[in-house]
N, C-alpha and C positions, 0 to 999 in steps of 0.2 A: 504493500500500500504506500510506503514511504516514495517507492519510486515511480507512482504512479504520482503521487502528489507532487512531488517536483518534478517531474515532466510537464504538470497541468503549469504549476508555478514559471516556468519555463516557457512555455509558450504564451501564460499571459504577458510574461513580460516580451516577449518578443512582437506581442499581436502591441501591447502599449509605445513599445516604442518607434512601431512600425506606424503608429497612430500619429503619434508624433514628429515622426518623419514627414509624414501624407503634409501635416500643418504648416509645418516651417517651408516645405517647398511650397504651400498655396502662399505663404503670407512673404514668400522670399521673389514667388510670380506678382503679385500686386505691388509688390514695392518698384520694382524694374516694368511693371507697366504705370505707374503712378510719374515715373520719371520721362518713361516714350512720351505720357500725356504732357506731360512741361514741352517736349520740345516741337509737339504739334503746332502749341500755341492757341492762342482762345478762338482765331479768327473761323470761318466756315470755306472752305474749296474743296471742290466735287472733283477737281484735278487728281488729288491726291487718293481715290478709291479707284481710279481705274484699274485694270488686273495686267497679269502679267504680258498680256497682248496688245495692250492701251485700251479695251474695250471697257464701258463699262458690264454689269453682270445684267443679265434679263430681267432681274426684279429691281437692280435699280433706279429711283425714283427722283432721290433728293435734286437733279440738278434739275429736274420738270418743274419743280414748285414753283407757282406764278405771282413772282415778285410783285405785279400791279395790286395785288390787293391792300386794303388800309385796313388798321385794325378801327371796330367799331368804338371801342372803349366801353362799351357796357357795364355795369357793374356785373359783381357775379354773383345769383340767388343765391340764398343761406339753407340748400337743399341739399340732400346726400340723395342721389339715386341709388338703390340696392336691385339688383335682378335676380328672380327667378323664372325663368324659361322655359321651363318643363312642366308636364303635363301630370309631374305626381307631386303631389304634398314636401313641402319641404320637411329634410329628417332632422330629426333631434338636435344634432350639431348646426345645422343650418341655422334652424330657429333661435338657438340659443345668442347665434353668432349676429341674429336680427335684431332681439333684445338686448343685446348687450352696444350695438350702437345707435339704437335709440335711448337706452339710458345713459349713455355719456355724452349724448349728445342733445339732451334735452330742449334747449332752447333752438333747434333745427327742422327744419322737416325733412324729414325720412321718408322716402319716398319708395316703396315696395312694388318694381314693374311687374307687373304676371302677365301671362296671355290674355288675362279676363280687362285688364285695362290698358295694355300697352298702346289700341289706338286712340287712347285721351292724349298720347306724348309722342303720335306722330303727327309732322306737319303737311297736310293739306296739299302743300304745293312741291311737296318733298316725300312723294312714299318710299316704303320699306322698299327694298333692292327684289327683284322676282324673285333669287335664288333666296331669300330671307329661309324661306317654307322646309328646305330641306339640310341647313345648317345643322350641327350640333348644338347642344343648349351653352356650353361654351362661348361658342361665335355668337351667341344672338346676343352682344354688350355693344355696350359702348356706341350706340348710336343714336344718343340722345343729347351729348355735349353739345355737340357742333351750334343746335339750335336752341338748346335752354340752358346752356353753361349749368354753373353749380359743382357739384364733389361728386363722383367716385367711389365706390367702395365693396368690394366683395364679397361676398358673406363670409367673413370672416370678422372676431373679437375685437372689437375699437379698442384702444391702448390709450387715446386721452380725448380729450371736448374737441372736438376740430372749429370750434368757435373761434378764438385764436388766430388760427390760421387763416380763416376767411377775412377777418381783420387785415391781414396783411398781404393776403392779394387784392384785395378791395382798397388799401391804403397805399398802390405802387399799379399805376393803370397802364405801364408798359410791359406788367406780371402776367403772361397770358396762361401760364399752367405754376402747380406749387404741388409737389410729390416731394413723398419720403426716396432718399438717394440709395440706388441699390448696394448693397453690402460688400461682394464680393463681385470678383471680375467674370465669374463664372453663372452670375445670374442675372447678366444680361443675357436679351434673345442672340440668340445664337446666328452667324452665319459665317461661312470660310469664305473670307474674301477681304481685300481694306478697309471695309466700312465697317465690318466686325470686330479687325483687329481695333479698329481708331474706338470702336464703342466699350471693349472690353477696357482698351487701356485711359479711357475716360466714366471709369463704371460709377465712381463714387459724386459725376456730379450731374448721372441723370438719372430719373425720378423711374420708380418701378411704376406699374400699370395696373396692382393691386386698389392702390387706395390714392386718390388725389382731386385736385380743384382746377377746374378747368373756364374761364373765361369764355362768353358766347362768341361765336360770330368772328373770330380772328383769323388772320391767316393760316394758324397754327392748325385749327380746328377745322377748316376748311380744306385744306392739303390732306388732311388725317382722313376725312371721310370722301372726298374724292379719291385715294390710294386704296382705298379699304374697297368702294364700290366699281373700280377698275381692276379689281385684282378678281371679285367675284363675276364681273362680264368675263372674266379668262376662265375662271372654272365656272363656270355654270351648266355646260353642254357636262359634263363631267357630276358637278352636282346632283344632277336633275338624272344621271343614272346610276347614281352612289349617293345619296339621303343617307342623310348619320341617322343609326338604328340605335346610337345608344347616348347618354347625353356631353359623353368627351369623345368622338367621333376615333372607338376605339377599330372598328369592327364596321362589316360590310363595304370595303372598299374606299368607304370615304377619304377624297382625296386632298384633303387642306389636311395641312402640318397645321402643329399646335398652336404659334408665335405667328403664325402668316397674316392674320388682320388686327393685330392685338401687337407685341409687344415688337416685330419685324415693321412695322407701319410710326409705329407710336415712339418708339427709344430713337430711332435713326432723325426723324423730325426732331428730335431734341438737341442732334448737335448742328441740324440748319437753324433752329431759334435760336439757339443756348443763351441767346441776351434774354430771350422773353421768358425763361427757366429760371424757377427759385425752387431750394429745397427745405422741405422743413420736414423733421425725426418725427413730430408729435403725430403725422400722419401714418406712421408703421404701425399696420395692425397685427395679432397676433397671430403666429403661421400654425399651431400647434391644437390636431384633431379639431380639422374646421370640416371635415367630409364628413 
């Protein structure tokens, strides 16, 4: 038994320091991309993502965005939209993760999309995209900023008042979005190409797509969901014979990756704004048993 036990001792330590190993080269990667990002420089050029052929890559987008727009200046409602998309009762976790940012958020409205009201908060002169119908419950977000500004948020555990925060995009009107900055350089969306690398090695100063405040009507906003509804006229012939059969489009052929309308759309516009980008912590919600 003794040597059974220090075998076991043995190998925890070797699995701990292997653990520890994993750490120091993540935190020893963000430091030397923390440095690439200094010498990018703050400014914004699409020059510098071309690929190894000068082309840029087929999803790239950023150098299309149409400069001629003005921002409206709107103020931004003191509303958190939350979505649930799907056709079954939200679970347990769900629900709790509802209550709990309407009770930190008290003085807000909280606004809960379902299928049974979602056409109160489409616009009239703007419907939902055709492929809408056969998306995953996933992809059906996020497409309510553009025309009613306001906050963001997941179902997932609020972590402080987002009152605050609205404060202070409402007190700087060149603030077009205010998200909590991603962590780690591995949690940005992901792509192999220079606009990925430029994103990872810039991860700490753009805003995750979990929970944030987004101003109406702006350029920002407008590029977001023109990208989002050009990318579904590309899949839609494809959609329309792959319909996500389950609500994270695991199964049945369904051909949108995960990040394709959501954070591949949304992170890369952050380094064409990054003037109109602020970050604030108090928006990180919590990640732990939100399914």
């Amino acid at each position: 038994m003794r040597a059974v036990d220090a075998a076991r001792a043995a190998k925890h330590r070797a699995f701990l320091a292997g653990r520890g190993l994993a750490e120091r080269r993540e935190a020893f990667s963000d430091a030397m991309l923390a440095r690439r990002a200094c010498r990018l420089g703050p400014g914004f050029d699409a020059e510098r993502h071309r690929e190894a052929d000068g082309q840029f890559a087929l999803d790239y987008f950023l150098n299309r965005v149409d400069d001629t727009l003005t921002d409206a200046g709107l103020d931004v409602p003191r509303r958190i939209f939350v979505a649930w998309t799907g056709e079954n009762a939200l679970t347990p976790n769900r629900l709790a993760a509802l209550e709990s940012i309407r009770a930190m958020n008290a003085g807000l409205d909280v606004v809960l999309v379902t299928p049974e009201n979602l056409n109160e908060w489409v616009v009239d002169t703007h419907p939902l995209h055709a492929a809408y119908e056969h998306l995953s419950a996933v992809h059906r977000s996020d497409y309510l900023l553009h025309h009613h500004g306001g906050g963001w948020s997941d179902l997932k555990r609020a972590s402080h008042d987002w009152s605050p925060s609205f404060d202070a995009i409402n007190a700087d009107p060149s603030a077009w979005l205010l998200g909590y900055p991603e962590a780690r350089s591995r949690d940005v969306a992901y792509l192999a190409s220079p606009l990925g690398r430029e994103m990872a090695a810039r991860h700490r100063t753009i805003a995750a797509n979990c929970a944030f405040i987004a101003r109406p009507l702006t350029p920002f906003t407008a590029a977001w969901l023109e990208e989002v509804e050009a990318r579904l006229d590309y899949y839609a012939r494809s959609l329309a014979r792959h319909p996500a059969v389950d609500p994270f489009g695991d199964g049945g052929g369904y051909p949108l990756p995960w990040s394709a309308l959501q954070g591949l759309v949304f992170q890369p516009l952050q380094l064409r704004f990054a003037e109109h980008t602020e970050l604030d912590e108090r928006l990180r919600p919590a990640q732990a048993d939100h399914r």
